[in-house]
N, C-alpha and C positions, 0 to 999 in steps of 0.2 A: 425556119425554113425560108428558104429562098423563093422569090414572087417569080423567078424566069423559071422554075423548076414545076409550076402549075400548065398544064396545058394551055396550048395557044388558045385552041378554039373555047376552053373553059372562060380561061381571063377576058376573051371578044366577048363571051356572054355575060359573066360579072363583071366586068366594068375592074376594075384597077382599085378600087375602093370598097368593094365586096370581097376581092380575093385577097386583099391585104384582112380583113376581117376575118374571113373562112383561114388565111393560114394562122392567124392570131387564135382562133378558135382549136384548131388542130397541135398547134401548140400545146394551147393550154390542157388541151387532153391529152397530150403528150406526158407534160407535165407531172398533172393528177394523176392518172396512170401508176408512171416512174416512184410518185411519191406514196401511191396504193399498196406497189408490189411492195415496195422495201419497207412498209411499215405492216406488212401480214410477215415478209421475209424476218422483219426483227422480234416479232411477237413470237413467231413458232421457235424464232435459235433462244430465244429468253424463254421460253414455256423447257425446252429440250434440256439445256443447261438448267433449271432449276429440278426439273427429273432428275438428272444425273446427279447431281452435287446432291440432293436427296439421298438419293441410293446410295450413294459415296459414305454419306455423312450414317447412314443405318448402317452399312456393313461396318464401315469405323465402328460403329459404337459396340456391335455385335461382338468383332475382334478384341476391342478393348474387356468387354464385359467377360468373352470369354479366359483373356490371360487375367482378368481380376479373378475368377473361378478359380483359377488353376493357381495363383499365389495362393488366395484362403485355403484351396486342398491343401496346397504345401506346407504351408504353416500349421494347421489343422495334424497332418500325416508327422508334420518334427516334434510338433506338443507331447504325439503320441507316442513316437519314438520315444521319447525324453524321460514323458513318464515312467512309461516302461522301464527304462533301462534305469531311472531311478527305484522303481520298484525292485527289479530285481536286485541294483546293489544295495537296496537296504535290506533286503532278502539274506545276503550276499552278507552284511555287516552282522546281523542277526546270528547267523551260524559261526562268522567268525568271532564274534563276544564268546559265544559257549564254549568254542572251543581253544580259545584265547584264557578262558577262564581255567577249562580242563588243563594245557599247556602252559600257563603264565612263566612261568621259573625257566622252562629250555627254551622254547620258541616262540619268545617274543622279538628277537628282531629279525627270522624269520618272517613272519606276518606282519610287519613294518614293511617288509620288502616285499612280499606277495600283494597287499595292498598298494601301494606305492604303484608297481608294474600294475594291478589294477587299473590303479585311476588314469596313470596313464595311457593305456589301452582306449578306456573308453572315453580320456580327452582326442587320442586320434581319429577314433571313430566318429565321436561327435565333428571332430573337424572337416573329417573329409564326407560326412556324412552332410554338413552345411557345403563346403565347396560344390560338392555333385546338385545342390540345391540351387546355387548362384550358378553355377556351371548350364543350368534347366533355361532358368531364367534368362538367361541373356539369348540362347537357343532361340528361345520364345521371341524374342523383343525381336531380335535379328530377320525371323523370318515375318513375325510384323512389318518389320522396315519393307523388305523385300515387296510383300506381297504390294504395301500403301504404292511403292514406289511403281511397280507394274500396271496400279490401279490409275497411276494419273498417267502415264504411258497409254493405256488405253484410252484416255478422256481426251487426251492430245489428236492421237490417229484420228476419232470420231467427230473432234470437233475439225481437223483439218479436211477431212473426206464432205464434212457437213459444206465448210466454205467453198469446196473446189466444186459441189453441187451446184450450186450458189451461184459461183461463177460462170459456170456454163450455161444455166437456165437464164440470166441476165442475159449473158452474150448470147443467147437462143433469141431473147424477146429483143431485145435490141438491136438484131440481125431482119428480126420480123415484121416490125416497126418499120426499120430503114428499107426493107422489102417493098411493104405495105408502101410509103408513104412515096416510093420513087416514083414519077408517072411512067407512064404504061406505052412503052416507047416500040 
């Protein structure tokens, strides 16, 4: 602060030696102040950001835990399938011995070939039955992408509204200040 910016009739009464004191003083609370606000201002954005990155970090885990769920069903739902459908063609194999056995002399490469279309039947099915699986999964991962990416899209907006607060409260106290400190003209 400038010594001509103290009132006249102040600085006749302090003396030039008191008012260089008194603006050294108003300084320094100026200062202190300046260095008050911005150290509660970085406590509350560091207390906010570690909320957030918090929250971030449990929904992450939540999202992650839920597609790990939903692979084990998967996995869990193909085992099931598998067995199944190996139950059935040995189900399937069972009938064909007896009657392979009853038929043996005419229709056995009949039943080379009925089996044969068999298996490969139910090599297709297994296949596209795993594709529709990996087809799920990427689904999944995809709109995981999606969602993380909208989540830090939001973190953005909130920490940028956070500093433009920030900004203007500063330039509020700093207007208030230079208010305050003008003399009274």
């Amino acid at each position: 602060m400038n010594i001509e910016r103290v009132p006249l009739d102040l600085r006749e009464r302090l003396g030039d030696g008191a008012t260089a004191s008194l603006i050294e003083v108003l300084d320094d609370v100026k200062t202190g102040c300046a260095s008050e606000v911005m150290g509660m201002v970085r406590d509350r954005f560091e207390r906010r950001l570690i909320e957030e990155t918090s929250a971030l970090r449990i929904e992450m885990s939540r999202g992650f835990a839920a597609v790990r769920q939903e692979i084990v069903e998967g996995r869990a739902a193909l085992r099931q399938e598998m067995a199944a459908g190996q139950a059935a063609l040995r189900q399937e194999m069972v009938e064909g011995q007896a009657a392979l056995r009853q038929e043996m002399a005419a229709g056995q490469a009949a039943l080379r070939q009925d089996m044969t279309v068999g298996f490969a039947t139910l090599r297709e099915q297994l296949i596209e039955g795993l594709g529709a699986v990996r087809q799920e999964l990427a689904l999944t991962r995809s709109d995981l992408r999606q969602e993380m990416a909208h989540g830090r899209g939001e973190l953005l907006r909130w920490a940028f509204l956070f500093w433009v607060g920030q900004f203007f409260a500063m330039a509020s106290l700093v207007a208030f200040l230079v208010q305050f400190l003008r003399p009274a003209g």
